[in-house]
C-alpha positions as CSV (number, residue, x, y, z in Angstrom):
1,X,-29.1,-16.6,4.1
2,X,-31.4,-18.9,6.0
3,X,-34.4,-19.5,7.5
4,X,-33.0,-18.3,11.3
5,X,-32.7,-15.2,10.5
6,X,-37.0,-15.1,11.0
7,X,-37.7,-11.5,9.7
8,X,-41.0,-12.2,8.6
9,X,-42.3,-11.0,11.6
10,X,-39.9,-7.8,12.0
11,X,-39.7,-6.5,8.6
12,X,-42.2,-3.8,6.9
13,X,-43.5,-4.7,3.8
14,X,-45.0,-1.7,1.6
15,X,-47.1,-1.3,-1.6
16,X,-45.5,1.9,-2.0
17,X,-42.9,3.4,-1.8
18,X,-42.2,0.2,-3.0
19,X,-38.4,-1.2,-2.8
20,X,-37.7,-3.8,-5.8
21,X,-34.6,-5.7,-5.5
22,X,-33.3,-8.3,-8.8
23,X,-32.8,-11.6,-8.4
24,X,-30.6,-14.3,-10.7
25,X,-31.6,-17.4,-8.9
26,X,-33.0,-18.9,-6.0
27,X,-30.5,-18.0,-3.8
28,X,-30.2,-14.2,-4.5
29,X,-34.3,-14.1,-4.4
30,X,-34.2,-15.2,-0.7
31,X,-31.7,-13.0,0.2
32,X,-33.3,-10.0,-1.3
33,X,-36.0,-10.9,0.6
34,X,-34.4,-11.3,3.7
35,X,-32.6,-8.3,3.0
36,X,-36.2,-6.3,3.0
37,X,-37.1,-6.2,-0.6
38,X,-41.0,-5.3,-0.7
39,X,-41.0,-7.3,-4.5
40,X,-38.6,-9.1,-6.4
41,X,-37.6,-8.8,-10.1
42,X,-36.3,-12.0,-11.8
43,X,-36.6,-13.8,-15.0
44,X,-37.5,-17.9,-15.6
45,X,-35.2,-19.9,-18.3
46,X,-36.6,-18.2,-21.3
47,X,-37.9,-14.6,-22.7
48,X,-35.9,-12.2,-20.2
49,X,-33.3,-9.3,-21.0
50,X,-30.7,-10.9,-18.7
51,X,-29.6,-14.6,-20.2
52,X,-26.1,-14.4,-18.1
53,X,-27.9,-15.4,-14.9
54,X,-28.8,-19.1,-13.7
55,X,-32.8,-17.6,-13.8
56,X,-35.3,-20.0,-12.1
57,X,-36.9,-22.9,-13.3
58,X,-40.9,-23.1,-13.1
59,X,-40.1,-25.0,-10.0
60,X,-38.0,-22.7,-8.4
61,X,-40.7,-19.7,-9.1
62,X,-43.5,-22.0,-7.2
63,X,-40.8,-21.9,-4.5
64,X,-39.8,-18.2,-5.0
65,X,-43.7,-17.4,-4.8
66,X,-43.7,-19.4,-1.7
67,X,-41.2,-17.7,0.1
68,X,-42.1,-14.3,-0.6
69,X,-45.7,-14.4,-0.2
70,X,-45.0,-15.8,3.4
71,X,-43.1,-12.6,4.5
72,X,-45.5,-10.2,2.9
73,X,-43.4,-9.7,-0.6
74,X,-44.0,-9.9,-4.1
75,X,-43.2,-11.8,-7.2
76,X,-42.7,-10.2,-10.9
77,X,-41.5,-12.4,-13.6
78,X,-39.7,-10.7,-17.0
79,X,-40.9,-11.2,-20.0
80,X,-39.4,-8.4,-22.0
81,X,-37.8,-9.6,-24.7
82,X,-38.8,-8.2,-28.1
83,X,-39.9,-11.5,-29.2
84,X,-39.5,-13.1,-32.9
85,X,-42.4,-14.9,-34.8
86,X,-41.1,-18.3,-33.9
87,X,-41.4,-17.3,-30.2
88,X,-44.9,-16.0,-29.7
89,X,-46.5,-19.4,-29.0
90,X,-43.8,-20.5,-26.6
91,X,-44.3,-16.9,-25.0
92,X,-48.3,-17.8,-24.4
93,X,-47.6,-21.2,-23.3
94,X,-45.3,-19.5,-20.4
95,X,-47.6,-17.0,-19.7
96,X,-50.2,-19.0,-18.8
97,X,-47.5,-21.4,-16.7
98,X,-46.5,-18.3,-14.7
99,X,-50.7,-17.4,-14.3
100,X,-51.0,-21.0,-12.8
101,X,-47.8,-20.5,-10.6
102,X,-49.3,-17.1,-9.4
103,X,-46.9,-14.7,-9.5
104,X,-47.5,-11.1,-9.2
105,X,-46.7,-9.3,-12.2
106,X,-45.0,-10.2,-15.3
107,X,-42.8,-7.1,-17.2
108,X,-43.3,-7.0,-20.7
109,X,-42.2,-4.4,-23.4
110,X,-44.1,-5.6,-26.5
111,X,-47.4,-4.6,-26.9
112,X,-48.9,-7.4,-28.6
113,X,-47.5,-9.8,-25.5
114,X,-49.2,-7.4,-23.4
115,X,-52.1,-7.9,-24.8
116,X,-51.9,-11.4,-25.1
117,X,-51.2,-12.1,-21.4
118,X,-54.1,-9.3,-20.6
119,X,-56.5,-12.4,-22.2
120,X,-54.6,-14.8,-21.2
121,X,-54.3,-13.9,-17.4
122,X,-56.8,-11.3,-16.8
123,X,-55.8,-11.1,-13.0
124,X,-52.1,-11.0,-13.0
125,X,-50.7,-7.5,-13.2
126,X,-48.8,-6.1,-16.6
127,X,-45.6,-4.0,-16.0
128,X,-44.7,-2.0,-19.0
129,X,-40.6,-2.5,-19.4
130,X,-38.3,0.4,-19.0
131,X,-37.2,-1.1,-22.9
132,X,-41.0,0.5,-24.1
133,X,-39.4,4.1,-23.6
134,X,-42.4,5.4,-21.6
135,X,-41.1,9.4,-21.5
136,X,-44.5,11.3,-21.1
137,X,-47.7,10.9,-19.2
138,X,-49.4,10.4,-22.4
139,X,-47.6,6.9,-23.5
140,X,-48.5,5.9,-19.5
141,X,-52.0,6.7,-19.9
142,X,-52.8,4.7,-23.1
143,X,-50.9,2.0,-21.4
144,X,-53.1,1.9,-18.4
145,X,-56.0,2.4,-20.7
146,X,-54.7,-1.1,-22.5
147,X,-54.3,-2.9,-18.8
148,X,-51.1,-1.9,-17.9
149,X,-51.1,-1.5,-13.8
150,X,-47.2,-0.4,-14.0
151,X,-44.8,1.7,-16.1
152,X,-41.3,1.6,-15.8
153,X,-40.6,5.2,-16.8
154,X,-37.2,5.3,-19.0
155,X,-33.9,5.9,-18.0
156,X,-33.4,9.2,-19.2
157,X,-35.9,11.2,-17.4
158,X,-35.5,14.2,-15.1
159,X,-36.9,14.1,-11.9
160,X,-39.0,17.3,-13.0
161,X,-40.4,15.2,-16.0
162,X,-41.3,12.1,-13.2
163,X,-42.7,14.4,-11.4
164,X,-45.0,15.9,-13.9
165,X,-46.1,12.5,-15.3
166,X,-47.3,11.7,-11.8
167,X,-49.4,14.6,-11.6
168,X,-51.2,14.0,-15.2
169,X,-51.7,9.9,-14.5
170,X,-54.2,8.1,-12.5
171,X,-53.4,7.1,-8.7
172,X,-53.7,3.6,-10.0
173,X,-51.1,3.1,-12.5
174,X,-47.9,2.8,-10.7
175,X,-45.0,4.3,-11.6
176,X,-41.2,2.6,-11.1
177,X,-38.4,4.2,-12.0
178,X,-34.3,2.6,-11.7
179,X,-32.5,4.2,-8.7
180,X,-29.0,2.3,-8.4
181,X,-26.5,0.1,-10.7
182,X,-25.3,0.2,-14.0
183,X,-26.4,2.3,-17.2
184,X,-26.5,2.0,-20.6
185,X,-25.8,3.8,-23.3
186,X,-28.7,3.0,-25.4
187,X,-32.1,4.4,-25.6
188,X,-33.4,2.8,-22.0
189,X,-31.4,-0.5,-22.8
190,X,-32.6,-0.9,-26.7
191,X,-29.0,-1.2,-28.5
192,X,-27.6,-3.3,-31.4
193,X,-24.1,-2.5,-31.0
194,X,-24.0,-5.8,-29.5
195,X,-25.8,-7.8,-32.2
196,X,-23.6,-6.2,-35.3
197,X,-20.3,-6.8,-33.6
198,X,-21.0,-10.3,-31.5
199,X,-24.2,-11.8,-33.3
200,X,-25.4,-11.7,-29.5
201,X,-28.8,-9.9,-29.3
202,X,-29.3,-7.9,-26.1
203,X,-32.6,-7.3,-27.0
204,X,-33.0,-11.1,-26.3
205,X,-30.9,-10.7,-23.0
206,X,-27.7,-11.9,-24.8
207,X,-25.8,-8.5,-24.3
208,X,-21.8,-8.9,-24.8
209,X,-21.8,-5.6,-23.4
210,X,-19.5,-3.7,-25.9
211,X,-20.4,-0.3,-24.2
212,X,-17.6,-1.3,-22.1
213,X,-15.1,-2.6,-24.0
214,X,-11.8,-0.1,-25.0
215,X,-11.3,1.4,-28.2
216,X,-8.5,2.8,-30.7
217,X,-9.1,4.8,-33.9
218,X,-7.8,2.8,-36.9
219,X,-6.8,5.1,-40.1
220,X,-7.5,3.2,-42.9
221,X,-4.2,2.8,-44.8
222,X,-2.1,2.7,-41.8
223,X,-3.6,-1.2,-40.8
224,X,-2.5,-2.1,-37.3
225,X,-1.7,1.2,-36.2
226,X,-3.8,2.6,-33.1
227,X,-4.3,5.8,-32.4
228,X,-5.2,6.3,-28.8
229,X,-9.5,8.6,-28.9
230,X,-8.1,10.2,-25.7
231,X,-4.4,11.8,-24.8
232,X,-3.4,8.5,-23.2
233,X,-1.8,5.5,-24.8
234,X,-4.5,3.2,-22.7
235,X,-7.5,3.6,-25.7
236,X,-10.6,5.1,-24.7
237,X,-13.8,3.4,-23.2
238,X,-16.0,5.7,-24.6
239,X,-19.2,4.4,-24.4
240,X,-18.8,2.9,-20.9
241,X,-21.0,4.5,-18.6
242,X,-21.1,5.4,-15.1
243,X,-23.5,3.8,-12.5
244,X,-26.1,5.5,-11.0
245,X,-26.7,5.8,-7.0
246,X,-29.9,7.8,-6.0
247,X,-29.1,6.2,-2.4
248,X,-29.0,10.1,-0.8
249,X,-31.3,11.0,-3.1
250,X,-34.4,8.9,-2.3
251,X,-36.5,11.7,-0.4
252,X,-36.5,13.3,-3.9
253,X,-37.6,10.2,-5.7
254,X,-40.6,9.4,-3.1
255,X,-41.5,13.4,-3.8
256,X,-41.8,13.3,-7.4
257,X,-44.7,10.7,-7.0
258,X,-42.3,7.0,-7.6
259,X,-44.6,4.2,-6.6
260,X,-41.4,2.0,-6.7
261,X,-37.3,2.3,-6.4
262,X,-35.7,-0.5,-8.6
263,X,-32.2,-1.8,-7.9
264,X,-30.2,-3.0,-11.3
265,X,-28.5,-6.2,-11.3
266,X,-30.1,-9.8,-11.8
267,X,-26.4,-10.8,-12.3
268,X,-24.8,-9.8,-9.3
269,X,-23.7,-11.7,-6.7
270,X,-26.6,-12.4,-3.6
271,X,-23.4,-10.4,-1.3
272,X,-24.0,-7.2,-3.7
273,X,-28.1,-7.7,-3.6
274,X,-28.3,-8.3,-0.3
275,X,-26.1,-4.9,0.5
276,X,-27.5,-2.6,-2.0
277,X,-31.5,-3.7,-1.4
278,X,-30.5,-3.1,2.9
279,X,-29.4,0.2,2.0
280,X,-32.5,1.3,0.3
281,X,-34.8,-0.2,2.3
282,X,-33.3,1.4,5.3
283,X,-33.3,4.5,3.4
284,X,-36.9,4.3,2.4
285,X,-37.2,3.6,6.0
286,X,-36.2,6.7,7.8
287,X,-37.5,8.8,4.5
288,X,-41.4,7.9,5.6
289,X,-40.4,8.4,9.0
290,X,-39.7,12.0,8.5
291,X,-42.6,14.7,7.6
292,X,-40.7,15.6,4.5
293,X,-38.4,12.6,3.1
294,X,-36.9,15.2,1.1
295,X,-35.0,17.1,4.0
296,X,-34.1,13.5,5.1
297,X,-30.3,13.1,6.1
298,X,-28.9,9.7,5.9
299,X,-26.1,8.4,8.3
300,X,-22.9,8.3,7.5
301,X,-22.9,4.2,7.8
302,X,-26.0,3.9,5.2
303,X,-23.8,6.4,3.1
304,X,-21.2,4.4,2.7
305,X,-22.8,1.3,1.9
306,X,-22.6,1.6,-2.1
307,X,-18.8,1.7,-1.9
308,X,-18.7,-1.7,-0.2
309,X,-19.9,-3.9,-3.4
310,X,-18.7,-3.6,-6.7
311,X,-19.5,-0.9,-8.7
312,X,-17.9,1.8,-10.9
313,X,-17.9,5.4,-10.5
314,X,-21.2,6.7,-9.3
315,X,-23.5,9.3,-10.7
316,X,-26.9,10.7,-10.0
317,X,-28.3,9.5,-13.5
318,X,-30.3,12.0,-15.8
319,X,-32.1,12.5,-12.2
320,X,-30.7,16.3,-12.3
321,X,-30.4,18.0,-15.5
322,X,-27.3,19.7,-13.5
323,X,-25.0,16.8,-12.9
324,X,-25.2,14.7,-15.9
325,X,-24.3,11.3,-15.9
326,X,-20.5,11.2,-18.1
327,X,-18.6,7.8,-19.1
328,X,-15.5,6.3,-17.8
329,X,-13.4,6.8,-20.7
330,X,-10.1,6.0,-19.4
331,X,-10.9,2.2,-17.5
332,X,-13.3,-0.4,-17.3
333,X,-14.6,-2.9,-14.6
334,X,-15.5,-2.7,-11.1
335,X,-14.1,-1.0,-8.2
336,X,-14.1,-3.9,-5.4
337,X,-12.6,-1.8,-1.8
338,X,-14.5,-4.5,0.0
339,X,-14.7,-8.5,-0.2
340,X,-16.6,-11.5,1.3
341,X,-14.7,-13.3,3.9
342,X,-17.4,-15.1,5.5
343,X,-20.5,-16.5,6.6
344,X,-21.6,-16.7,9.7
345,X,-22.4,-20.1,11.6
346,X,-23.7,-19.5,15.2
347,X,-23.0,-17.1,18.0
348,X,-22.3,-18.8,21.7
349,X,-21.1,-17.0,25.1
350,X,-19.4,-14.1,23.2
351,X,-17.9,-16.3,20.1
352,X,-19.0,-16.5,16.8
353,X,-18.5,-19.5,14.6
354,X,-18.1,-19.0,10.4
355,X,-17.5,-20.7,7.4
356,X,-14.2,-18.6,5.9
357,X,-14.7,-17.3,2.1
358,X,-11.3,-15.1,2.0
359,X,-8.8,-14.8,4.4
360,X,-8.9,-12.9,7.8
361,X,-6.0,-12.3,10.0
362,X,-5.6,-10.6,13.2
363,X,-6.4,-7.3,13.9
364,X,-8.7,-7.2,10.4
365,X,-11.7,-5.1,10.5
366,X,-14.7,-7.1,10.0
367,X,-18.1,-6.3,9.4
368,X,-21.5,-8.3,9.7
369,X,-24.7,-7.4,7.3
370,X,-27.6,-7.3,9.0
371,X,-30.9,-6.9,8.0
372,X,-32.4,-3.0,8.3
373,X,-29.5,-2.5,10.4
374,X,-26.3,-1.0,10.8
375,X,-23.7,-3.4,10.2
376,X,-21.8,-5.4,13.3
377,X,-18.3,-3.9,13.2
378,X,-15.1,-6.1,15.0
379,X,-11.8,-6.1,15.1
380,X,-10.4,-9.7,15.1
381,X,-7.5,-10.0,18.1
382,X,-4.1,-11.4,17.9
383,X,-5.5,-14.8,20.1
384,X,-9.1,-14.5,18.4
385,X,-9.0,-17.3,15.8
386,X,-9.7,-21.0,16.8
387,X,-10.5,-23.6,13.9
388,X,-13.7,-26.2,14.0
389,X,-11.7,-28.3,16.6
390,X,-11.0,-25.6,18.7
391,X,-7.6,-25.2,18.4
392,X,-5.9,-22.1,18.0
393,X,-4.9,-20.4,14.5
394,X,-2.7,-17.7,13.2
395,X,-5.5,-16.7,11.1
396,X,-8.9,-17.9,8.8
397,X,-7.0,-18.7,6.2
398,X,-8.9,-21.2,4.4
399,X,-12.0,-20.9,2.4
400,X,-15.4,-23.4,3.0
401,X,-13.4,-24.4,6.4
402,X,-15.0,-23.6,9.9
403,X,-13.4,-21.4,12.1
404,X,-14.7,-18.8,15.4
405,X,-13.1,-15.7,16.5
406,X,-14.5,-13.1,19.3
407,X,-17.5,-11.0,18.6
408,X,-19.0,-8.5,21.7
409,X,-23.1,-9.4,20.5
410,X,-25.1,-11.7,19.3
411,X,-25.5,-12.0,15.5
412,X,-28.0,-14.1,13.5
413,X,-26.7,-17.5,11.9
414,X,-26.3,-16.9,7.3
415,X,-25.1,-13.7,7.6
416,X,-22.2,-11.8,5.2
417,X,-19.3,-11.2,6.3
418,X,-17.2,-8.6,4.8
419,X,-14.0,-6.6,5.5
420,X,-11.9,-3.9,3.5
421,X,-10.0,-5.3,0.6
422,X,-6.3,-5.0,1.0
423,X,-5.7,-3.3,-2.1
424,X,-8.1,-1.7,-3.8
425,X,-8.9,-3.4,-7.1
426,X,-10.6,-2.7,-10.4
427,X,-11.6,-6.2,-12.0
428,X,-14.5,-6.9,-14.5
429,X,-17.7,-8.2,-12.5
């Protein structure tokens, strides 16, 4: 994304209902942005739950800060660990670097760093992490009674439950709950399967994510011999979750009293941020739009927006008590029926110039992201394709080389490109 694309002046910006989008670097942070987040969510170089990512430098908060402040968006930092002796003076020392920066928010799940950075920075607001395992209206109260402005309710929670801790906690304290990506299988994310198995502490955002790895039953005596946990010879992935979608479901989660819808996934690609945080906003969109955003039906092009990024089977979470969120036992990775195969690089008298990320050959379907928008939809022609010299090519074949092609409107320069994958494929993220 770039700065043509100029929705500052176009895009609505809310308090509530509130649409957070992650962020793993500078990059994904714009494009969340861009893409209408009304906050982001990301982590500096040290003391967040997600150590995978690039994270920001203090330098690239400042300019993180910067840009969303300019389009009417917000800043929270993590800071969520559950920290160690050793680490509680580094963790004051950053706290007051991010209270100089100004950032919005930072999200904490230990309550002595809570209370250190309610002395330390008495105007920046506290977000209590989903890791605290706030399940009742009496944790959230206390909370807000200690200076917390936020709770991010825990994963497991019915919508019933949300909706009664809403009705017994003051209009002040917000409440956030996760709406879309992946799950795990631990009590809101606090797990040491990792840690005994790897040494890699995932309550320090080190994660080796063993949830998802595939598994045999070993019978003591009989060494080296597997015995397949399911019927099939494949192993089992037993603890390996599905992801969670509320995307349909959204009306319900503004009606049960959410201040704010939170998208998983500081390590995903800016493609899969940009996507997923468009679809919610859009759906947030037309769901305050309506009288009741619970009798709110989506259209069919927003609907099928989570099955164009990565992702695994979808379920609705412990949302509904009715449909319980099972495991993929039988496979792991990501389903991928979509990839990147552009970017685009201008748009002049009915051609549109791109940089080519995968190939694209004629008669491809290909679609444009736009922001709080349906997507541009072409079909590339047999005699479409010219390269940067304007001579004429079987296909885009090559990727980080320019090419143009025939497009009916005028799109926006930095936008995605994407078209269906040839085969579908299941590949770890």
């Amino acid at each position: 994304m770039n700065e043509s694309l100029n929705t500052a002046d176009t895009m609505i910006r809310r308090t509530s209902p509130e649409v957070l989008a992650p962020a793993g670097n500078l990059k994904s942070f714009k494009a969340a942005i861009d893409f209408g987040a009304d906050a982001v969510y990301c982590s500096g170089k040290m003391f967040g739950m997600r150590s995978a990512p690039k994270n920001l430098s203090l330098e690239e908060i400042a300019e993180a800060r910067d840009y969303a402040h300019a389009r009417g968006a917000r800043i929270y930092i993590t800071c969520n660990i559950l920290p160690r002796n050793e680490e509680i003076e580094g963790i004051r020392e950053y706290i007051g670097q991010l209270a100089d920066i100004g950032v919005d928010a930072i999200i904490v799940t230990d309550i002595g760093v809570m209370m250190m950075a309610h002395r330390i920075a008495p105007n920046m607001e506290l977000h209590v992490s989903t890791q605290a395992g706030v399940t009742n209206w009496l944790a959230a109260n206390e909370l807000h009674e200690l200076g917390a402005k936020r709770v991010v309710l825990a994963r497991e929670l019915s919508l019933d439950t949300v909706r009664g801790i809403r009705a017994n906690v003051p209009d002040d304290l917000d409440i956030e709950a996760f709406v879309h990506g992946s799950m795990c299988m631990a009590f809101s994310g606090r797990c040491l399967i990792s840690n005994y198995l790897t040494g890699r502490d995932g309550n320090h955002g080190e994660c080796a994510q063993p949830c998802r790895w595939k598994y045999h039953l070993v019978e003591e005596k009989r060494p080296g011999q597997y015995f397949p946990i399911e019927e099939t010879d494949k192993g089992s992935y037993i603890f390996n979750s599905q992801d969670m979608c509320m995307l349909e479901h959204v009306g319900d989660v503004i009606g049960a009293g959410v201040t704010s819808l939170k998208i998983e996934g500081r390590a995903k690609s800016v493609y899969y941020i940009s996507a997923m945080t468009n679809a919610y906003k859009c759906a947030v969109n037309l769901c305050m739009e309506a009288d009741d955003p619970r009798n709110v039906e989506l259209p069919d092009w927003l609907k099928a927006e989570p099955y164009k990024v990565s992702h695994r089977d979808y379920s609705t979470g412990f949302w509904y008590p009715e449909h319980k969120v099972t495991q993929n036992a039988d496979r792991n990775g990501y389903y991928r029926d979509w990839v990147l195969v552009g970017e685009t690089r201008g748009w002049e008298n009915g051609r549109l110039t791109f940089m080519g990320h995968n190939k694209i050959t004629p008669g491809q379907t290909v679609e444009i992201l736009r922001p709080g928008q349906p997507p541009v939809r072409i079909e590339s022609a047999d005699d479409s394709f010219l390269d940067a010299d304007g001579v004429p090519v079987a296909a885009a074949a090559y990727p980080t080389r320019t090419f143009s092609m025939a497009c009916p409107e005028p799109v926006a320069d930095g936008l995605m490109m994407r078209s269906p994958a040839p085969n579908r494929t299941l590949k770890a993220e």
